[in-house]
MARBA-810444 format. One record per atom (N, C-alpha, C): x, y, z; residue in three letters. Coordinates in steps of 0.02 Angstrom, whole numbers, padded with zeros to 5 digits, always signed. Example, Ala and Ser with C-alpha at 12.3 -4.5 7.8 and 13.67 -1.06 7.14 Angstrom:
! residues 2
+00660-00284+00390ALA
+00615-00225+00390ALA
+00660-00165+00390ALA
+00642-00112+00354SER
+00684-00053+00357SER
+00645+00002+00394SER
***
This chain:
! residues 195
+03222+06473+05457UNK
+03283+06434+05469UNK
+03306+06445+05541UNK
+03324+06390+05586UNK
+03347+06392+05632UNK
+03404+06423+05677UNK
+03427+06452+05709UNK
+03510+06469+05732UNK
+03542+06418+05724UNK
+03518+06366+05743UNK
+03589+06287+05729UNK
+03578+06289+05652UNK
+03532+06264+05627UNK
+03538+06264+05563UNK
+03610+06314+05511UNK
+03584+06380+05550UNK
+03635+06424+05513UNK
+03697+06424+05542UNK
+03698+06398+05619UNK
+03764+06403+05630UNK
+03796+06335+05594UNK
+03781+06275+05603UNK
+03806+06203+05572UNK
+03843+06221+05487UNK
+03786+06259+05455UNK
+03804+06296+05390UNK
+03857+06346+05377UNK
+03860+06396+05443UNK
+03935+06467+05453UNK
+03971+06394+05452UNK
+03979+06360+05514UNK
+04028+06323+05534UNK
+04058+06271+05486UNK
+04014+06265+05425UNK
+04054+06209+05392UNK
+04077+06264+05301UNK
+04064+06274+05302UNK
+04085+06343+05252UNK
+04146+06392+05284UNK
+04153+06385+05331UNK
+04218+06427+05385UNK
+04265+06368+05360UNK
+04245+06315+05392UNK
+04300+06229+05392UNK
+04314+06239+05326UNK
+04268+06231+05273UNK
+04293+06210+05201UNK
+04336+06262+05178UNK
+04329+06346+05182UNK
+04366+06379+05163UNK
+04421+06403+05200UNK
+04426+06386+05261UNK
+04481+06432+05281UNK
+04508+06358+05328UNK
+04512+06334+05368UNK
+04549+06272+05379UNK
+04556+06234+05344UNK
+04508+06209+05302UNK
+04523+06154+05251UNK
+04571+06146+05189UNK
+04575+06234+05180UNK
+04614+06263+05108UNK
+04685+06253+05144UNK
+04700+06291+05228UNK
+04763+06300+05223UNK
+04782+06230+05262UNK
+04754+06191+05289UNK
+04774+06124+05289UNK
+04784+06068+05207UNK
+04758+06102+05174UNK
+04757+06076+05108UNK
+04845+06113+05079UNK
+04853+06147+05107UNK
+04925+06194+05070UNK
+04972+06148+05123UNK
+04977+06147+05186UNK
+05028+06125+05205UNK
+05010+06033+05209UNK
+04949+06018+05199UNK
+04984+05924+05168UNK
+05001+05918+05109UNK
+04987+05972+05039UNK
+05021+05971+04976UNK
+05101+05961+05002UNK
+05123+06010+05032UNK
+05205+06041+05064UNK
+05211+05981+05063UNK
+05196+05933+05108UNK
+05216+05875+05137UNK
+05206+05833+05081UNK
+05173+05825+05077UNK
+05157+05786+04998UNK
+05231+05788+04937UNK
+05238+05847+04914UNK
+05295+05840+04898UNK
+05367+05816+04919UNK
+05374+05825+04982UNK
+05440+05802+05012UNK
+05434+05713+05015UNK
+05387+05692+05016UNK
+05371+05618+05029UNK
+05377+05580+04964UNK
+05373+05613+04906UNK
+05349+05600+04852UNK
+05432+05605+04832UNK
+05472+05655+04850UNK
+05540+05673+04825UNK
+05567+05598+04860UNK
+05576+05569+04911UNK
+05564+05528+04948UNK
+05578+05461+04905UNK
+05508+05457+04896UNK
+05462+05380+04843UNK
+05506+05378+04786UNK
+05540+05454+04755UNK
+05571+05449+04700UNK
+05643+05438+04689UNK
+05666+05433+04752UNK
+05742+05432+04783UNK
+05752+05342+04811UNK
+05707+05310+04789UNK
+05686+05250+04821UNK
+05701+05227+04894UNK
+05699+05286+04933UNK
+05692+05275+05018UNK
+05609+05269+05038UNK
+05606+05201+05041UNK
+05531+05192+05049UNK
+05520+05213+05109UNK
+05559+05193+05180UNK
+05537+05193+05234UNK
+05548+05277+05249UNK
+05580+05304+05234UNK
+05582+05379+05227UNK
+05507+05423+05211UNK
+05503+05395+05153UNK
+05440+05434+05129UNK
+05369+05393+05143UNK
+05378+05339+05166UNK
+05304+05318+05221UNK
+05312+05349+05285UNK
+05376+05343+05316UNK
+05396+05366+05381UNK
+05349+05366+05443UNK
+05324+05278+05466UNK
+05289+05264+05491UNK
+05318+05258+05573UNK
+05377+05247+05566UNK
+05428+05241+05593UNK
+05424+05311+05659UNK
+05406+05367+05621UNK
+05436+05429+05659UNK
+05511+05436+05646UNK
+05541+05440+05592UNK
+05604+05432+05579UNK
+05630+05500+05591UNK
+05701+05525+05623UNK
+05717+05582+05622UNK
+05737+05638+05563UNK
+05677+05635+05540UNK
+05659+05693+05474UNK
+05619+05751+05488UNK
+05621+05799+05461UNK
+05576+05848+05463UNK
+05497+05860+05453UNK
+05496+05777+05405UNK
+05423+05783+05352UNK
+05386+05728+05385UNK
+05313+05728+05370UNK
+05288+05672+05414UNK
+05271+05616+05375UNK
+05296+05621+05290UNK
+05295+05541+05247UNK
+05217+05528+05241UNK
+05222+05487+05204UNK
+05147+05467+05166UNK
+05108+05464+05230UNK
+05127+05417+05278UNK
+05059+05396+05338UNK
+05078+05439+05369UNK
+05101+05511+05426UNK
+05097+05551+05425UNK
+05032+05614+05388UNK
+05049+05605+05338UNK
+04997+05648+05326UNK
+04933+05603+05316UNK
+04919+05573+05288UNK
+04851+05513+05301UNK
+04828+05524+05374UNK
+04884+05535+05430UNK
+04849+05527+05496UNK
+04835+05598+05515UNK
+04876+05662+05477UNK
+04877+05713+05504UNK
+04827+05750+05452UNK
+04816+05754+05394UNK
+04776+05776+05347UNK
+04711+05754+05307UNK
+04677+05689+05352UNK
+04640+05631+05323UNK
+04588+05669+05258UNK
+04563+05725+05298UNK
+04517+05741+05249UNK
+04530+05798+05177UNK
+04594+05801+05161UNK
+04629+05830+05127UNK
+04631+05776+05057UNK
+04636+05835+04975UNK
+04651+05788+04921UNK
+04720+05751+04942UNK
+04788+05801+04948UNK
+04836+05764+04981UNK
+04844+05709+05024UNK
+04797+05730+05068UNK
+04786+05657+05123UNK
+04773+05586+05084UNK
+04704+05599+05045UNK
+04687+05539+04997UNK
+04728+05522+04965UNK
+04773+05548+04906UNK
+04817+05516+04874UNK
+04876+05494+04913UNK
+04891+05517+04981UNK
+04943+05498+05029UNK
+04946+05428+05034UNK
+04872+05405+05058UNK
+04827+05356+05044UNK
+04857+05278+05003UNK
+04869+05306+04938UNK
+04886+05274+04889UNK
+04960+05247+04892UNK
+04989+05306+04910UNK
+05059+05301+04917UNK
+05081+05246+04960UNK
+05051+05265+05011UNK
+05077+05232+05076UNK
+05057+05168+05064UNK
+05001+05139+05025UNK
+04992+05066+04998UNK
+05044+05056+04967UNK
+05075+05082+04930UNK
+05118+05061+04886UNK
+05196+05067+04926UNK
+05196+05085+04979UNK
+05248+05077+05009UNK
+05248+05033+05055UNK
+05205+05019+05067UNK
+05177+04957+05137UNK
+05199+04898+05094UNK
+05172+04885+05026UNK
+05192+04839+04979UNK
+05248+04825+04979UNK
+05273+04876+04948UNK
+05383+04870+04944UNK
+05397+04852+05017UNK
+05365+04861+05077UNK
+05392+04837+05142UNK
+05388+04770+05161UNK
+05345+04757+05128UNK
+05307+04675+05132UNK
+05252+04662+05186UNK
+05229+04721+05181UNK
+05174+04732+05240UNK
+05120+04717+05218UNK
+05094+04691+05187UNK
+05025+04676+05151UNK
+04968+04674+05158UNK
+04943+04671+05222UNK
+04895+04698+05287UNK
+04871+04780+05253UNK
+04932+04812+05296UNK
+04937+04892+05295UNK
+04916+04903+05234UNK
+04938+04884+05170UNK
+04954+04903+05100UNK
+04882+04899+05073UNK
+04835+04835+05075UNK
+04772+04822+05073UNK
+04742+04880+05107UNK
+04717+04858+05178UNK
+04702+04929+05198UNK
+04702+04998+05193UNK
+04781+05038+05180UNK
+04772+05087+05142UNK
+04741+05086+05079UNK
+04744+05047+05027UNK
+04720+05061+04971UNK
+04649+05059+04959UNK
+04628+05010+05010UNK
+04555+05007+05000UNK
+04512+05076+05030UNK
+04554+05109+05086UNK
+04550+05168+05098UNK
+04549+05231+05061UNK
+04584+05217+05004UNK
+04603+05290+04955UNK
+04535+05277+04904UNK
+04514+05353+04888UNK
+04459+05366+04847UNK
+04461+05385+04782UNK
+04465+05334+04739UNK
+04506+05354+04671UNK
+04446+05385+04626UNK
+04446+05442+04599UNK
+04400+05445+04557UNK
+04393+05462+04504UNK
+04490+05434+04450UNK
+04485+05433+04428UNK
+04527+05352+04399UNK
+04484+05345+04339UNK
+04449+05274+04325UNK
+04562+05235+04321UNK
+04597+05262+04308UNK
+04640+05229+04296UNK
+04679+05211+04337UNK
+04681+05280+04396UNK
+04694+05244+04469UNK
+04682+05199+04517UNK
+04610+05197+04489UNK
+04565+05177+04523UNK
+04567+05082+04517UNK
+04573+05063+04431UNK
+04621+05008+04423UNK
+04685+04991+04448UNK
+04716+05037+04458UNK
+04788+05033+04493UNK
+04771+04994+04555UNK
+04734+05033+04596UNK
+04692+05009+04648UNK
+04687+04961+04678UNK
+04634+04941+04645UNK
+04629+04885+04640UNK
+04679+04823+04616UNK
+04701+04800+04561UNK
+04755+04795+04549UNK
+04818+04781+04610UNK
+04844+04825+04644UNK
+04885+04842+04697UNK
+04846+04800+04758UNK
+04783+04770+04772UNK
+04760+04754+04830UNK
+04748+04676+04791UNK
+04733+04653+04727UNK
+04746+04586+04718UNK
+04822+04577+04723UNK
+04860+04619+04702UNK
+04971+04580+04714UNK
+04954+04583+04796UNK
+04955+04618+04831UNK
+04926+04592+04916UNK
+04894+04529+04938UNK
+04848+04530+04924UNK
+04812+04474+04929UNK
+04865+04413+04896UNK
+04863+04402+04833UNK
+04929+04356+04813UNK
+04984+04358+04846UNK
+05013+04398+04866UNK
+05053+04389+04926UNK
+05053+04364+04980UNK
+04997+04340+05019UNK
+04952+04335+05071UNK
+04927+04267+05059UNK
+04946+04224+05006UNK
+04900+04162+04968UNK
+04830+04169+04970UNK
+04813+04225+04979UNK
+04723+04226+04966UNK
+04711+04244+04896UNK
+04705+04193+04858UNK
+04725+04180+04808UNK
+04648+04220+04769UNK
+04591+04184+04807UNK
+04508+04194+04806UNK
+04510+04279+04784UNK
+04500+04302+04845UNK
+04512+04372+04844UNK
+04575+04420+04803UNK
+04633+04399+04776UNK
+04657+04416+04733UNK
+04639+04423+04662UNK
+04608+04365+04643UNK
+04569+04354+04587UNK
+04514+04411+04566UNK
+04486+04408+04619UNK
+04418+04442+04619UNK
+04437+04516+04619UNK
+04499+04556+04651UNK
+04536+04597+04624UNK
+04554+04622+04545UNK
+04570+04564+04560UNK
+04633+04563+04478UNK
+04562+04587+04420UNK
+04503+04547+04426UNK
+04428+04561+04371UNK
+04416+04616+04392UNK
+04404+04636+04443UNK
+04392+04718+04453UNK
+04445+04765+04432UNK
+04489+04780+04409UNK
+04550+04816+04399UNK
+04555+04809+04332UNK
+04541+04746+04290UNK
+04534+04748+04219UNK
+04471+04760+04194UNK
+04429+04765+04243UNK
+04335+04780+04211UNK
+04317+04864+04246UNK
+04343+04893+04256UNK
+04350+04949+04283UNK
+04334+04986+04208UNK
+04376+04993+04173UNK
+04372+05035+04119UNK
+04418+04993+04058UNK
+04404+04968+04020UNK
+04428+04970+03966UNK
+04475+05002+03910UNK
+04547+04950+03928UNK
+04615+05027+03903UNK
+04658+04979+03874UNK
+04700+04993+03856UNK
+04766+04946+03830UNK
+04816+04941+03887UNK
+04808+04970+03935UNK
+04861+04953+03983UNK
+04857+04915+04031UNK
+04802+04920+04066UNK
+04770+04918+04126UNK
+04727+04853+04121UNK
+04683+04842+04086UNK
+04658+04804+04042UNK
+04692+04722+04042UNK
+04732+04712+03995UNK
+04760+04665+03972UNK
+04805+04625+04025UNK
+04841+04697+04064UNK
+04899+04669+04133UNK
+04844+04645+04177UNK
+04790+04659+04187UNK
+04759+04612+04261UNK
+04700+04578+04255UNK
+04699+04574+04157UNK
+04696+04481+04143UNK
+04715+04451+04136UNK
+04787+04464+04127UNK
+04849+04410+04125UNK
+04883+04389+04200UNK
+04868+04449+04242UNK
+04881+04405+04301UNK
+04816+04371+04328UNK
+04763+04397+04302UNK
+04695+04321+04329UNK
+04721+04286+04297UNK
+04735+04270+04254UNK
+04759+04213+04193UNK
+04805+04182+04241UNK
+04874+04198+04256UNK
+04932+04168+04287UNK
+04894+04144+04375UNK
+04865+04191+04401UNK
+04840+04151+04457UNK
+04789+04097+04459UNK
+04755+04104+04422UNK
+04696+04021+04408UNK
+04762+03972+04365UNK
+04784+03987+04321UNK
+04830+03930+04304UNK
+04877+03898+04363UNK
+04885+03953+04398UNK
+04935+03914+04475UNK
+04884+03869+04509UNK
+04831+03891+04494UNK
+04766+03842+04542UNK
+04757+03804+04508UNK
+04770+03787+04439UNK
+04757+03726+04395UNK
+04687+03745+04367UNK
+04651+03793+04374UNK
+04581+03826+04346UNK
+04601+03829+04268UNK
+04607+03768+04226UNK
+04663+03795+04164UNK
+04584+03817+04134UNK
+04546+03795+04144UNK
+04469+03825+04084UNK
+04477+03918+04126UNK
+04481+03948+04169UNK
+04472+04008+04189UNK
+04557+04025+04156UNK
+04570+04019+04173UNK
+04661+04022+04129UNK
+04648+04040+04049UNK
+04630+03985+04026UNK
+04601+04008+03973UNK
+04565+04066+03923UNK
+04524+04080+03985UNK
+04461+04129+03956UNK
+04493+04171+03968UNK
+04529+04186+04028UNK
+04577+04270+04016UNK
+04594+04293+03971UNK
+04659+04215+03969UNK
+04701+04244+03891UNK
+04672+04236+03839UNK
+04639+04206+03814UNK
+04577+04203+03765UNK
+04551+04264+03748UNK
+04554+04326+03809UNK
+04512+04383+03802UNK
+04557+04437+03777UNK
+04632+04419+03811UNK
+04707+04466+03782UNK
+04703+04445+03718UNK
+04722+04412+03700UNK
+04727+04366+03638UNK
+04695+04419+03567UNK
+04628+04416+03605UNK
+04579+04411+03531UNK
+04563+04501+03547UNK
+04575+04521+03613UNK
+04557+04605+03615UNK
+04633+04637+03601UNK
+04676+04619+03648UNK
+04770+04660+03653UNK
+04822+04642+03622UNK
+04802+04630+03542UNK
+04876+04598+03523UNK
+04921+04625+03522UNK
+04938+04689+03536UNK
+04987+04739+03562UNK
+05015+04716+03623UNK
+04971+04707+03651UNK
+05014+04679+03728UNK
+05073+04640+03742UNK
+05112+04652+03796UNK
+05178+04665+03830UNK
+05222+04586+03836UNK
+05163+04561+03854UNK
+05169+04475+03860UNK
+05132+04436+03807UNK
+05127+04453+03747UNK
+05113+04413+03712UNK
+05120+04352+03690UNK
+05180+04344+03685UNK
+05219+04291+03691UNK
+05207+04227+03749UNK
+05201+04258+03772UNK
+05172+04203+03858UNK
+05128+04184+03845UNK
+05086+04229+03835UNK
+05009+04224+03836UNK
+04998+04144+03776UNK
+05036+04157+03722UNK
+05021+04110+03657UNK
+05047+04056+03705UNK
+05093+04052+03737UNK
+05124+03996+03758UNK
+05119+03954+03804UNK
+05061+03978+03866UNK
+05018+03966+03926UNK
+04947+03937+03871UNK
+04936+03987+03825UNK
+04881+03948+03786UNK
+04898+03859+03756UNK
+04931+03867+03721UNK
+04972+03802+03698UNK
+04973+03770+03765UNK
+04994+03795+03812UNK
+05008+03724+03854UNK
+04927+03688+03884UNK
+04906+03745+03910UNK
+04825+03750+03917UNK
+04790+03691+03880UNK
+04798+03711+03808UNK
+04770+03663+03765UNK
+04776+03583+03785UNK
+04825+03574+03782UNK
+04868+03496+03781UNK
+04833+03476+03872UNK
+04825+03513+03890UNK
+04783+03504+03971UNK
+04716+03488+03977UNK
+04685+03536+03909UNK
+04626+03502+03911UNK
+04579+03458+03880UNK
***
């Protein structure tokens, strides 16, 4: 084995355990204050993209200061979801498509969160194609049903009433538990008489 070899190897086993851990402790720190933040509903506070006169450096803050941190990643998330509430929809996309979800329900969230962007944005195409990825992700009662009912509601705004259809067609006959049921029967009915 080489000297670079072994040094590339000291040097990244040094990074992972001893910078990476205590940069991992102080973007948690931060993490929490941002999060106290998100929960106080001061969005621009706890994105604090701004440089606002606070102590804490807010979701994008640490994204820029901790990238390769778990904290950093889920910062990630946040800060999509605050870019959203800003009406920034650009940023919000971008962060989210940025964050590394790996677990399956966030990971719908996700997605999910970057088709309401896109719909925001009238890219209606690319919302769609969202919205099927976020309900085909994993198979759940929550997650599931909500972002085939909004493919459902966005092809019906496009007049796609046969894709309209097959959504709710799929709530229908898989989620009769679901939240909007009621709609759903009632977008069907109209559906019908359309086609």
């Amino acid at each position: 084995m080489s000297l670079i070899v072994i040094l590339t190897v000291g040097s990244y086993f040094f990074y992972k355990k001893f910078v990476l851990s205590t940069s991992e402790e102080k973007a948690l720190e931060e993490l929490n204050y941002a999060q106290k933040y998100l929960s106080q509903g001061a969005i621009d506070k706890a994105l604090n993209k701004k440089k606002l006169k606070i102590p804490y450096l807010g979701f994008y803050g640490i994204v820029a200061k901790y990238p390769f941190t778990k904290a950093g990643n889920i910062s990630k998330f946040y800060a999509g979801i605050c870019f959203y509430k800003l009406g920034n929809y650009k940023e919000s996309i971008k962060m989210m498509r940025n964050f590394s979800a790996k677990d399956e329900f966030l990971s719908s969230i996700k997605y999910g969160m970057i088709g309401d962007a896109f719909a925001q944005t009238k890219n209606k195409n690319e919302a769609l194609k969202n919205y099927v990825k976020a309900a085909n992700i994993r198979e759940n009662e929550i997650t599931t049903p909500l972002y085939y009912y909004k493919a459902a509601l966005l092809t019906f705004s496009m007049k796609k009433y046969k894709n309209s259809k097959f959504f709710l067609k799929k709530i229908e006959k898989k989620y009769p538990v679901f939240m909007h049921k009621k709609n759903v029967e009632k977008y069907l009915m109209f559906i019908e008489n359309k086609l």
